[in-house]
PDB file of N, CA, C and O in Angstrom:
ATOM      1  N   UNK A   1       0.844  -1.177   0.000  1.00  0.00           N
ATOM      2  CA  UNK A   1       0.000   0.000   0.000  1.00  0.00           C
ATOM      3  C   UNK A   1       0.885   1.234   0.000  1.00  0.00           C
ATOM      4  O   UNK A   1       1.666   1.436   0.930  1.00  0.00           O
ATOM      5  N   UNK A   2       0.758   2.174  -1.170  1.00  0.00           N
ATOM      6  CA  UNK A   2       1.402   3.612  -0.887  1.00  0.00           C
ATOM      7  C   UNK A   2       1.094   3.799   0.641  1.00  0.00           C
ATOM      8  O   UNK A   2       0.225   3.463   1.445  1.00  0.00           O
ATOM      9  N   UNK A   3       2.715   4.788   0.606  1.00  0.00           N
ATOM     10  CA  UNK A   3       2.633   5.897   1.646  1.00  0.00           C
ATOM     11  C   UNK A   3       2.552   7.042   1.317  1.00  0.00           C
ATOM     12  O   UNK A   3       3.393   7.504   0.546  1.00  0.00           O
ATOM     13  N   UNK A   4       1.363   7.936   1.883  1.00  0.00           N
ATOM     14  CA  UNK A   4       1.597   9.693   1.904  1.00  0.00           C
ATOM     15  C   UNK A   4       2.352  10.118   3.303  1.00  0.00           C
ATOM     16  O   UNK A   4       2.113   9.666   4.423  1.00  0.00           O
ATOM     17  N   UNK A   5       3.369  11.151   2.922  1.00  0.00           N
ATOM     18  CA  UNK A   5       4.242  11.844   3.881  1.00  0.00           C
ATOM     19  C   UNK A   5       3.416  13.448   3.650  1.00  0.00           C
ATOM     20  O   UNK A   5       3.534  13.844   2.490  1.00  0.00           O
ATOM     21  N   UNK A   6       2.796  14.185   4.367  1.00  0.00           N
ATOM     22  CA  UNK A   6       3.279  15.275   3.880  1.00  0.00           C
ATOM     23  C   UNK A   6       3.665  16.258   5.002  1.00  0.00           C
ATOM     24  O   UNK A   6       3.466  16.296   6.216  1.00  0.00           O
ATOM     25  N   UNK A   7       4.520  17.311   3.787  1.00  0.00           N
ATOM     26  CA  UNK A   7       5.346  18.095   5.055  1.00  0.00           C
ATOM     27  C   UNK A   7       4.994  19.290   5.191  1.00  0.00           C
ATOM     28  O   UNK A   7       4.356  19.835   4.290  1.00  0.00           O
ATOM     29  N   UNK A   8       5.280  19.853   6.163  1.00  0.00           N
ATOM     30  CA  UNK A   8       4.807  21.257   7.146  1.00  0.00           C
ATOM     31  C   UNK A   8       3.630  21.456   7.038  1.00  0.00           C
ATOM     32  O   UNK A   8       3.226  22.451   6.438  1.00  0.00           O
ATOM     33  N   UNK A   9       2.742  20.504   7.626  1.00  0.00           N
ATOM     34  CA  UNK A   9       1.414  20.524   7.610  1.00  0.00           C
ATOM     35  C   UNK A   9       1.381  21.732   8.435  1.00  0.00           C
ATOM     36  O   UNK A   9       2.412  22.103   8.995  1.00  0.00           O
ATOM     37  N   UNK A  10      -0.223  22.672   8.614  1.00  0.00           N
ATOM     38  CA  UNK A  10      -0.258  23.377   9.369  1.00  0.00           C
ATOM     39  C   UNK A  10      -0.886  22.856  10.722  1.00  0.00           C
ATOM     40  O   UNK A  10      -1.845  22.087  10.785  1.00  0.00           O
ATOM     41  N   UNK A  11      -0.286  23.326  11.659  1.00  0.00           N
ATOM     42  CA  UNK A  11      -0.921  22.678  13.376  1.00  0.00           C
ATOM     43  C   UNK A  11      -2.018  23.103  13.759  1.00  0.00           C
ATOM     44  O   UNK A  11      -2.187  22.822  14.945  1.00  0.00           O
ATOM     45  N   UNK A  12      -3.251  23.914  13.103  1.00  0.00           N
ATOM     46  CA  UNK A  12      -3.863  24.332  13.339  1.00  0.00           C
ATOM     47  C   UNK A  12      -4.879  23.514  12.927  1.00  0.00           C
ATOM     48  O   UNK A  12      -5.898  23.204  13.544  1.00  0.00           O
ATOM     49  N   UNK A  13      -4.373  23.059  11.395  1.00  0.00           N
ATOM     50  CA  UNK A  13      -5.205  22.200  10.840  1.00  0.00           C
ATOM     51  C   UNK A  13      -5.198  20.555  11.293  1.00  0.00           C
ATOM     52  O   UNK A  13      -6.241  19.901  11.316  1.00  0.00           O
ATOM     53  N   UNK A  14      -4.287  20.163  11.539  1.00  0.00           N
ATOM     54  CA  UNK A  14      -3.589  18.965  12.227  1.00  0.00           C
ATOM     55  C   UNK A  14      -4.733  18.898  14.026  1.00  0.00           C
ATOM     56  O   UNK A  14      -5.593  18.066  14.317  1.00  0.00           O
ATOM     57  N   UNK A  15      -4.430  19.646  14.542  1.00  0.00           N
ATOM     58  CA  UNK A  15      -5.253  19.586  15.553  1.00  0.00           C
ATOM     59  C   UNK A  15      -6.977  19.869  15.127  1.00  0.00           C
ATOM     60  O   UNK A  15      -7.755  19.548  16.025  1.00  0.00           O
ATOM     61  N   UNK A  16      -7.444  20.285  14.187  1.00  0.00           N
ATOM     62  CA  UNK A  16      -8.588  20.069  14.544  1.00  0.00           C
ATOM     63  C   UNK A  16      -9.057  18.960  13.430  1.00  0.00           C
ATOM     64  O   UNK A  16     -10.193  18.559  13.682  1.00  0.00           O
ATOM     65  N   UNK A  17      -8.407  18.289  12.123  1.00  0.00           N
ATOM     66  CA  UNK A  17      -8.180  16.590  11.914  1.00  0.00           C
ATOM     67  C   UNK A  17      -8.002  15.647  13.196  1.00  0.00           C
ATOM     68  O   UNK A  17      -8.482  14.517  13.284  1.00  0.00           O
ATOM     69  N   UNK A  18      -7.449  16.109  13.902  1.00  0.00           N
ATOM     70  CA  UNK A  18      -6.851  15.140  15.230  1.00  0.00           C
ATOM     71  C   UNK A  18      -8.419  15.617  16.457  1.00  0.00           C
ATOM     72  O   UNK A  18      -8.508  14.928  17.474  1.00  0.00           O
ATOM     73  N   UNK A  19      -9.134  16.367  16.312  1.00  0.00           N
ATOM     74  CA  UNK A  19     -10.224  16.444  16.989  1.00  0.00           C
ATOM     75  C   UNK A  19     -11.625  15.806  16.203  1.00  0.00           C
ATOM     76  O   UNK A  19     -12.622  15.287  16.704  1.00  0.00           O
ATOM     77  N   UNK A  20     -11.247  16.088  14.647  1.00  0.00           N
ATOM     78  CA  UNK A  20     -12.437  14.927  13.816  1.00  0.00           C
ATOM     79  C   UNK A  20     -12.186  13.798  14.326  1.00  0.00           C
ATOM     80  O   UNK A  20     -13.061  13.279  15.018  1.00  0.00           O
ATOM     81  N   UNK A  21     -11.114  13.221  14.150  1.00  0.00           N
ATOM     82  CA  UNK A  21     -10.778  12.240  14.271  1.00  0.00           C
ATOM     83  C   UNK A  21     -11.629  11.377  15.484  1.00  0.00           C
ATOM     84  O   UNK A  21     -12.355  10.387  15.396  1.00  0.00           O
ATOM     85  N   UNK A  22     -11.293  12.039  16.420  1.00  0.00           N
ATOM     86  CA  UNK A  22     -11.329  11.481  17.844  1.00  0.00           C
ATOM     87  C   UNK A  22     -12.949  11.623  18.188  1.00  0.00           C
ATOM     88  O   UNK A  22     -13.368  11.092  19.216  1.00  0.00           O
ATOM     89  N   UNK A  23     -13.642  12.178  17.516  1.00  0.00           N
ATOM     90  CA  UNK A  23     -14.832  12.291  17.518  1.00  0.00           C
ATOM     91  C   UNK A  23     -15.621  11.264  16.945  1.00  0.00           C
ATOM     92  O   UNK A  23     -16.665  10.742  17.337  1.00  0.00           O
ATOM     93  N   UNK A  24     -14.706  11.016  15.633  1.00  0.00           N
ATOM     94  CA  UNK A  24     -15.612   9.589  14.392  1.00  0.00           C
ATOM     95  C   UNK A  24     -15.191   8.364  14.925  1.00  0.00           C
ATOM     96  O   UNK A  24     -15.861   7.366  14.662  1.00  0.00           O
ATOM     97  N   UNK A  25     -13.885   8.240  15.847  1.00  0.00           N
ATOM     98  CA  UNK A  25     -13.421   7.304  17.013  1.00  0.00           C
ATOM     99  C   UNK A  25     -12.523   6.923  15.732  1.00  0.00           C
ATOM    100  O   UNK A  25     -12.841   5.786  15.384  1.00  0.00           O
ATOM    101  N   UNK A  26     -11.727   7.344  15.075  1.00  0.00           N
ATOM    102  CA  UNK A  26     -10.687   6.755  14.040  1.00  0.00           C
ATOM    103  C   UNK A  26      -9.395   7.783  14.363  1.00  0.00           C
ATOM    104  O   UNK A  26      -9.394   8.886  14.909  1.00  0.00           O
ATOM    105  N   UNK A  27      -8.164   6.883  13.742  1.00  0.00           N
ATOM    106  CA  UNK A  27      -7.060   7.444  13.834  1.00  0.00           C
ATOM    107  C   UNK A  27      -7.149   8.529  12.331  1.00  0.00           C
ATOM    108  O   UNK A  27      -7.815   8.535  11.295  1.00  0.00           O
ATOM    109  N   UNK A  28      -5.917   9.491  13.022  1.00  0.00           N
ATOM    110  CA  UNK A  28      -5.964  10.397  12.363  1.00  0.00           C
ATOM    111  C   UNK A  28      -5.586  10.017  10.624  1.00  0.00           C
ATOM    112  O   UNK A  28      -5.855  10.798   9.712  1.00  0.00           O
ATOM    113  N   UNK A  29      -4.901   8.630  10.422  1.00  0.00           N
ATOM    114  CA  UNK A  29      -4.553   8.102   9.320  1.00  0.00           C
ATOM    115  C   UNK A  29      -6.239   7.600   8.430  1.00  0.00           C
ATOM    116  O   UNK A  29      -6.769   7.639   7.320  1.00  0.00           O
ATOM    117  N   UNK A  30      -6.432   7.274   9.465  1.00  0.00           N
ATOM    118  CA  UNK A  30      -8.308   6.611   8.834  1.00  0.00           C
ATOM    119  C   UNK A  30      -9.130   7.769   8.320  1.00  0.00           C
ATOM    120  O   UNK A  30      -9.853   7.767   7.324  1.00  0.00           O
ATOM    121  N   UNK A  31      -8.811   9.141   9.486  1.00  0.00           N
ATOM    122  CA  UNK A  31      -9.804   9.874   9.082  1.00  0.00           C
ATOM    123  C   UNK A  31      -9.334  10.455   7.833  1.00  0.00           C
ATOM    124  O   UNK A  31     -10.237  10.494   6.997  1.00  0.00           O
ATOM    125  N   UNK A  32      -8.237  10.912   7.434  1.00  0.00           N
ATOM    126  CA  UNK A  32      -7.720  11.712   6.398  1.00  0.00           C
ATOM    127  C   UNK A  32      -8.124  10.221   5.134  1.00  0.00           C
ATOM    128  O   UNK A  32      -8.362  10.784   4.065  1.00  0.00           O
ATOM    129  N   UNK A  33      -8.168   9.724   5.071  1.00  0.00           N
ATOM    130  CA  UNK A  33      -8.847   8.629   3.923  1.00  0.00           C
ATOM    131  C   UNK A  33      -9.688   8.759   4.036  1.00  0.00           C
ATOM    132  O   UNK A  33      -9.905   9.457   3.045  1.00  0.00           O
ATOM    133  N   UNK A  34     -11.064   8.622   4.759  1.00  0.00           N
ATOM    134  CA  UNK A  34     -12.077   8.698   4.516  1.00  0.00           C
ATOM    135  C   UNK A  34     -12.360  10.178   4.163  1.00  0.00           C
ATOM    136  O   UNK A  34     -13.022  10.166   3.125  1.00  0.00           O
ATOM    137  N   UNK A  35     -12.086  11.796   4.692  1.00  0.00           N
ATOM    138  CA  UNK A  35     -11.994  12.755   3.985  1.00  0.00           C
ATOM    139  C   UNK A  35     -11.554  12.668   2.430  1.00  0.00           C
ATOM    140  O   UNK A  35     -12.393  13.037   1.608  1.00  0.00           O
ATOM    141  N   UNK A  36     -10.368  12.231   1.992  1.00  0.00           N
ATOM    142  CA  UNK A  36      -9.979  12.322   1.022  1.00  0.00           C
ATOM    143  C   UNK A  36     -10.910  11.849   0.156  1.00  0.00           C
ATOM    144  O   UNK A  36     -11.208  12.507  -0.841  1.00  0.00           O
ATOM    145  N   UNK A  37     -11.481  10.657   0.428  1.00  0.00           N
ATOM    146  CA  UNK A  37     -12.338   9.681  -0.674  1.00  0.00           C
ATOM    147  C   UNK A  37     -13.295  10.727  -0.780  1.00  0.00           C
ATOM    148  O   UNK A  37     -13.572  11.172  -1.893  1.00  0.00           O
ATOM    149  N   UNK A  38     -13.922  11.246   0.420  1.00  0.00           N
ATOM    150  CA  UNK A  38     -15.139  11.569  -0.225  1.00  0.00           C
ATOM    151  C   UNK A  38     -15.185  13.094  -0.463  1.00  0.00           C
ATOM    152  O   UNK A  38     -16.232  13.737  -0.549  1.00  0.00           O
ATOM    153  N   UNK A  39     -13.806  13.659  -0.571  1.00  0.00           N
ATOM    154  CA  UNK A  39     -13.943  15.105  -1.751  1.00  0.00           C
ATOM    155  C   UNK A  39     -13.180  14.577  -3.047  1.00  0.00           C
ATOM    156  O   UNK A  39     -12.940  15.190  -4.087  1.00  0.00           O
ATOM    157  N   UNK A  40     -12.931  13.537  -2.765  1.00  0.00           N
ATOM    158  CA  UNK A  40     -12.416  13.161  -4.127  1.00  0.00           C
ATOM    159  C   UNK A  40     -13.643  12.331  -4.999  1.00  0.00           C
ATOM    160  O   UNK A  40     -13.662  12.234  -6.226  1.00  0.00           O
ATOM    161  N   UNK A  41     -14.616  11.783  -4.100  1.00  0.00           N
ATOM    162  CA  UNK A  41     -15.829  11.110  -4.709  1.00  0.00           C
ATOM    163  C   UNK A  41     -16.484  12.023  -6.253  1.00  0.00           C
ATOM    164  O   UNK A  41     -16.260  13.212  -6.482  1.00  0.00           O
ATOM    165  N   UNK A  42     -17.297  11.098  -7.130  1.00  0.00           N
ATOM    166  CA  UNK A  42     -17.478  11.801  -8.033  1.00  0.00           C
ATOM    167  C   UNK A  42     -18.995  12.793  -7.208  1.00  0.00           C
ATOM    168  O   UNK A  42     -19.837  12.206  -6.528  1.00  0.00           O
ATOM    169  N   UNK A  43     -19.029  14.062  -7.431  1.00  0.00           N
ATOM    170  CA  UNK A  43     -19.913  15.095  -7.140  1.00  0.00           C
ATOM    171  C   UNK A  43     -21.588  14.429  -7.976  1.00  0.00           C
ATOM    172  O   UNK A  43     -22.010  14.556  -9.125  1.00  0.00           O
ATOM    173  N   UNK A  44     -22.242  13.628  -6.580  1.00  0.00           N
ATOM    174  CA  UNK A  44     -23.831  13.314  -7.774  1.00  0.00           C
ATOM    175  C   UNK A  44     -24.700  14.412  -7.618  1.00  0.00           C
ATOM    176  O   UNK A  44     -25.840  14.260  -8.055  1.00  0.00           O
ATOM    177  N   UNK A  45     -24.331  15.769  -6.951  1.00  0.00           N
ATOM    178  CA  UNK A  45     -25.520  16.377  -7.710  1.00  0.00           C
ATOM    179  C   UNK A  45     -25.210  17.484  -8.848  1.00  0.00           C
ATOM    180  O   UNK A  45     -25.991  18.299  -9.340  1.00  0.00           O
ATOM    181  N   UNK A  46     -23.500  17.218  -9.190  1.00  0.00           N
ATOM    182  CA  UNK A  46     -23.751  18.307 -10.121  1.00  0.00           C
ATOM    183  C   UNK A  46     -23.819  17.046 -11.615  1.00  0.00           C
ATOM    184  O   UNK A  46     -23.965  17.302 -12.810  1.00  0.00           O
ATOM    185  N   UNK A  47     -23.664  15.835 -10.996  1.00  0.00           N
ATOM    186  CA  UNK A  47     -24.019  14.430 -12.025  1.00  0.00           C
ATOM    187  C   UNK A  47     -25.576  14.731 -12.444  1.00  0.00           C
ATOM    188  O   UNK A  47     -26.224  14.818 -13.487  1.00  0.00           O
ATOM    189  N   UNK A  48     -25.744  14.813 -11.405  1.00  0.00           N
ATOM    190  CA  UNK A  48     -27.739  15.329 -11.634  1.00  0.00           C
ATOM    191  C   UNK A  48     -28.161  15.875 -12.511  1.00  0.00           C
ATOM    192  O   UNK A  48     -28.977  15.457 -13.332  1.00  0.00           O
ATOM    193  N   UNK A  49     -27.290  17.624 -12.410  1.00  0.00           N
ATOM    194  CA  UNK A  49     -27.689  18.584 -12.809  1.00  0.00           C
ATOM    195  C   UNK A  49     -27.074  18.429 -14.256  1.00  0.00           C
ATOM    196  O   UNK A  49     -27.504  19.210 -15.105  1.00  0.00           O
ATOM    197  N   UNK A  50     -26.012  17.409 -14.672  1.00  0.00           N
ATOM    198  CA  UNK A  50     -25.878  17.556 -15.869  1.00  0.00           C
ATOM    199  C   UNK A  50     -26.672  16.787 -16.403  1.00  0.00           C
ATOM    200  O   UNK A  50     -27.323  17.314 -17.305  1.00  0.00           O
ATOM    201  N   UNK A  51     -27.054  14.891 -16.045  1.00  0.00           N
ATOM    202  CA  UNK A  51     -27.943  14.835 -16.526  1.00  0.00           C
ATOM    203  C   UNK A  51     -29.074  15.762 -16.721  1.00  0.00           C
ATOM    204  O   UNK A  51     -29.415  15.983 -17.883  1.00  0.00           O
ATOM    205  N   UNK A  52     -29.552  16.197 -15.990  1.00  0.00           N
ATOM    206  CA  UNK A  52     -31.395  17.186 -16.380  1.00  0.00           C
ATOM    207  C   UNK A  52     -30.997  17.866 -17.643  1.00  0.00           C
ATOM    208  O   UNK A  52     -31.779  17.894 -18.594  1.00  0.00           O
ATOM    209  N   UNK A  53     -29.727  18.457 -17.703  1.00  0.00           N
ATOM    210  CA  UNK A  53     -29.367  19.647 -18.953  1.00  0.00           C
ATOM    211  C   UNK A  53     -29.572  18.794 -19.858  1.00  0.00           C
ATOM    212  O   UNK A  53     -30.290  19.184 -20.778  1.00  0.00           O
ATOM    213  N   UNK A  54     -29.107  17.546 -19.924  1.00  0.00           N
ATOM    214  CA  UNK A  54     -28.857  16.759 -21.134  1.00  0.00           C
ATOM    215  C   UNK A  54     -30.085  16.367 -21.677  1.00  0.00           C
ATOM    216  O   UNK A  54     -30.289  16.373 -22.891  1.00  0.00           O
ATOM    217  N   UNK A  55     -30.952  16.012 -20.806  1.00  0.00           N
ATOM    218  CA  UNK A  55     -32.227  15.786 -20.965  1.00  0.00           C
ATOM    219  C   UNK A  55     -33.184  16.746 -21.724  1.00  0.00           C
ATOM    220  O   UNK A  55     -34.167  16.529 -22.431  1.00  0.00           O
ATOM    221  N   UNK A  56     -32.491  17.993 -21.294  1.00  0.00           N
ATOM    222  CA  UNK A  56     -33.483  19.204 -21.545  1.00  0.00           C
ATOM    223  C   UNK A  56     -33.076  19.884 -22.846  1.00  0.00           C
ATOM    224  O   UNK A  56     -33.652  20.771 -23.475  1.00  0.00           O
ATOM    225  N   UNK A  57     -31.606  19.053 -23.156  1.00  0.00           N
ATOM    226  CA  UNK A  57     -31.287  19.505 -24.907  1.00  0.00           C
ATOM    227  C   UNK A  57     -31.706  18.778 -25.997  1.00  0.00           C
ATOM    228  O   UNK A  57     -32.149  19.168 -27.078  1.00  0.00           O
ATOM    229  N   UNK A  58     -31.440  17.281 -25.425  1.00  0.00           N
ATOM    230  CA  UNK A  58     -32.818  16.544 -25.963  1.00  0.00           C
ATOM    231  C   UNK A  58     -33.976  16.543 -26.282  1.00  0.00           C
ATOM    232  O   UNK A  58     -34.481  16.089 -27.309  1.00  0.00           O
ATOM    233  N   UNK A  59     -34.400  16.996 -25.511  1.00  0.00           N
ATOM    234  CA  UNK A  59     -36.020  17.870 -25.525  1.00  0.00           C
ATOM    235  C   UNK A  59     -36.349  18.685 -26.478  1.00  0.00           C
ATOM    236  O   UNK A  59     -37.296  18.672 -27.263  1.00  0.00           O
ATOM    237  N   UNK A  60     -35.043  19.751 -26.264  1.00  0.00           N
ATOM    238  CA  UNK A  60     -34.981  20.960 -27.303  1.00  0.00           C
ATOM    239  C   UNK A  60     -34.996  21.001 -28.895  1.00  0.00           C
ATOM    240  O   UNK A  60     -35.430  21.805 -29.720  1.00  0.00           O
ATOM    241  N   UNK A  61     -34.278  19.682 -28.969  1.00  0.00           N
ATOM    242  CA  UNK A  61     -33.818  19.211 -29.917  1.00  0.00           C
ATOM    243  C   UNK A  61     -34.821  17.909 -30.751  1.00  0.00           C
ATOM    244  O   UNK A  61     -34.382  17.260 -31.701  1.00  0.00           O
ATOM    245  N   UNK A  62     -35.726  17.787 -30.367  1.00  0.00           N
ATOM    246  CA  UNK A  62     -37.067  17.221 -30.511  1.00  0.00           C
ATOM    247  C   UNK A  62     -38.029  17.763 -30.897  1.00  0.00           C
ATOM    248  O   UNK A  62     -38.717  17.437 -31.864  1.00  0.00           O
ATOM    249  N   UNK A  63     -38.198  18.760 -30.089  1.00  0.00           N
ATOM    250  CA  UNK A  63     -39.233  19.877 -30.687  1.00  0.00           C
ATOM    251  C   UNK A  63     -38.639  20.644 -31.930  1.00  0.00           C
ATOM    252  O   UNK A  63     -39.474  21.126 -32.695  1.00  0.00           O
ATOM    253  N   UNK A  64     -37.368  20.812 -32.218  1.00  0.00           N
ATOM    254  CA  UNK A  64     -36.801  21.165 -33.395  1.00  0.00           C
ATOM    255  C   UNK A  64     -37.248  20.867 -34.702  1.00  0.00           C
ATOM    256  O   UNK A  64     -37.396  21.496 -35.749  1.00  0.00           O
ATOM    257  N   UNK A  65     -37.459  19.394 -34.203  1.00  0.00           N
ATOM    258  CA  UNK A  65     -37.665  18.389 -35.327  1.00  0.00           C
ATOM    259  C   UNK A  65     -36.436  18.411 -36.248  1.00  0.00           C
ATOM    260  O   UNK A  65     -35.249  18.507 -35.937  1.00  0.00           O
ATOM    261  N   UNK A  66     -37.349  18.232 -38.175  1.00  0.00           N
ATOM    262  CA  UNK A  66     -35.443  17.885 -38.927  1.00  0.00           C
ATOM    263  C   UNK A  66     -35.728  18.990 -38.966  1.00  0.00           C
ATOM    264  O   UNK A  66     -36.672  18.930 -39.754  1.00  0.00           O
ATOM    265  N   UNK A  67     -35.584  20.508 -38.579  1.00  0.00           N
ATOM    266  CA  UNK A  67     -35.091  21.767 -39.399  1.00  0.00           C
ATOM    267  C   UNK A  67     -33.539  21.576 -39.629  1.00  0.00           C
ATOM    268  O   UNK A  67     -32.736  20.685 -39.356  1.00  0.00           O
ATOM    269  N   UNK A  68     -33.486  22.555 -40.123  1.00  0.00           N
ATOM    270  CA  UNK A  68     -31.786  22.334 -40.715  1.00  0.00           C
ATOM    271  C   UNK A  68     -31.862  23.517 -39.834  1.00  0.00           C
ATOM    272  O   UNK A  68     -32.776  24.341 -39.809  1.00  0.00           O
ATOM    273  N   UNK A  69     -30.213  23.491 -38.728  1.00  0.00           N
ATOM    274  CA  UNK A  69     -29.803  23.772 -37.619  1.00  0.00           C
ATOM    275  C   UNK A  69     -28.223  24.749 -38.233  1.00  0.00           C
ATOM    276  O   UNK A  69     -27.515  24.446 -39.194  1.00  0.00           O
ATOM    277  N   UNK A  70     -28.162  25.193 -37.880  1.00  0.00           N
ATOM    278  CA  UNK A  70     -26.692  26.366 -38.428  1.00  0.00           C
ATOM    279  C   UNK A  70     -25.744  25.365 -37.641  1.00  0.00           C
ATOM    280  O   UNK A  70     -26.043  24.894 -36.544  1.00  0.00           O
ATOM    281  N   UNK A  71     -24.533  25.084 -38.344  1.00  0.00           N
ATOM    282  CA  UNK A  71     -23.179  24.901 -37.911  1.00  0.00           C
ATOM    283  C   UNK A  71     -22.603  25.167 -36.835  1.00  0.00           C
ATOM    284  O   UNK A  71     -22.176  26.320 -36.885  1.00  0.00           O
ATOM    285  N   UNK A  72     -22.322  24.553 -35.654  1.00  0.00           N
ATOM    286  CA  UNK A  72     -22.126  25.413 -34.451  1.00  0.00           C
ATOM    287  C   UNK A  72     -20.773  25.786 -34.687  1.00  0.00           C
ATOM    288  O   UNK A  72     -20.395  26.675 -33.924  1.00  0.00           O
ATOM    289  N   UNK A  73     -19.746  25.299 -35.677  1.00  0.00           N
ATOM    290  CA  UNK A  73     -18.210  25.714 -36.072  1.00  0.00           C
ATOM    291  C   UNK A  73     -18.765  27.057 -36.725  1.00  0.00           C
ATOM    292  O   UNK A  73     -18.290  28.114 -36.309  1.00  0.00           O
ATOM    293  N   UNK A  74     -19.696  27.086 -37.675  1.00  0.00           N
ATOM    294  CA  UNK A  74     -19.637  28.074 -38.654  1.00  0.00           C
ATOM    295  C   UNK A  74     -20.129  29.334 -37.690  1.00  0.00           C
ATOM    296  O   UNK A  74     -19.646  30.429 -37.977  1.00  0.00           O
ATOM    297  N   UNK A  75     -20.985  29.274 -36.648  1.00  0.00           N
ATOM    298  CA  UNK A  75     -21.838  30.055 -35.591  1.00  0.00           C
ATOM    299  C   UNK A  75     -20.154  30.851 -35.028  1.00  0.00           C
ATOM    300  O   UNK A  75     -19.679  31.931 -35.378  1.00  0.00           O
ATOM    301  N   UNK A  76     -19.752  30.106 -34.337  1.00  0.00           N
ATOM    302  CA  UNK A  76     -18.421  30.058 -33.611  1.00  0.00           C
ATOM    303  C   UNK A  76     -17.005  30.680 -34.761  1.00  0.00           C
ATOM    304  O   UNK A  76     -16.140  31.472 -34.388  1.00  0.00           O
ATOM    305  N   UNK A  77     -17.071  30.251 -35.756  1.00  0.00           N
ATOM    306  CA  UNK A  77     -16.140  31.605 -36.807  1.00  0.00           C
ATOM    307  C   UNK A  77     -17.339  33.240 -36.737  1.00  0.00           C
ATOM    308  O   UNK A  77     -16.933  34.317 -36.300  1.00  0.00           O
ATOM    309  N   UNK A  78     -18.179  33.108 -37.049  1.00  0.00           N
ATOM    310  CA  UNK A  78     -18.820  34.011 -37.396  1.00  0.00           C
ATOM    311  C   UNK A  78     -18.785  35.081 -35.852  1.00  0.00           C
ATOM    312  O   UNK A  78     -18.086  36.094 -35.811  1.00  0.00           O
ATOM    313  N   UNK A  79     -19.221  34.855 -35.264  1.00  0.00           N
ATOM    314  CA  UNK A  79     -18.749  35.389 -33.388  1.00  0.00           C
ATOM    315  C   UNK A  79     -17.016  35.930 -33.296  1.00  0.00           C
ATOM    316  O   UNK A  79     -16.550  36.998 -32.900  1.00  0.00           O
ATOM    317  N   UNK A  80     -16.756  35.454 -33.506  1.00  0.00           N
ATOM    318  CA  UNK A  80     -14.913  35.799 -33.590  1.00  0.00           C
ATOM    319  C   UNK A  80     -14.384  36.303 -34.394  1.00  0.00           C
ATOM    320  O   UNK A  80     -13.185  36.576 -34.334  1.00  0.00           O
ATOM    321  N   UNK A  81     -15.374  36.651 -35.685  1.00  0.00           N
ATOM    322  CA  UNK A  81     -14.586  37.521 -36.769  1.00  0.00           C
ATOM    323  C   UNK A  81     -16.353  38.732 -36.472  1.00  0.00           C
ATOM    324  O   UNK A  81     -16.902  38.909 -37.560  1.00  0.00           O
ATOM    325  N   UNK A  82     -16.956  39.285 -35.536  1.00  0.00           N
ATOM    326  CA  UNK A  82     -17.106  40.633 -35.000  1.00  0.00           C
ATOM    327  C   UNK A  82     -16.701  41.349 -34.491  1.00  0.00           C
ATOM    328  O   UNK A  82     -17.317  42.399 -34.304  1.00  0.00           O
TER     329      UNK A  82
END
């Protein structure tokens, strides 16, 4: 299993990890993993919020029906050469 070292932590922060800690009843090694995992976890509500968008371009794009739709390259030159 890797090791993390890290150095000149701040003691300010160290003591109040070392007061989570002692609160969730885990060592300060347990708690900093379980922190880590879960800001490192994937974010489900902005998963949410992209599904709904996606949903809702779909949508958009339905009610469109076949019209013929402008180029979003050609949209995107045309914007940058104003």
């Amino acid at each position: 299993m890797p090791l993390l070292q890290v150095r000149s932590f701040p003691q300010d922060l160290y003591e109040r990890l070392g007061h989570r800690a002692k609160v969730d009843r885990r060592s300060i090694s347990q708690e900093v993993i379980v922190l880590l995992a879960e800001a490192l976890a994937p974010n489900r509500a902005s998963e949410a919020a992209r599904q709904a968008a996606l949903a809702q371009t779909r949508a958009s794009a339905e009610r469109l029906g076949g019209r013929d739709l402008p180029d979003p390259a050609e949209l995107i030159r045309q914007d940058r050469d104003r």
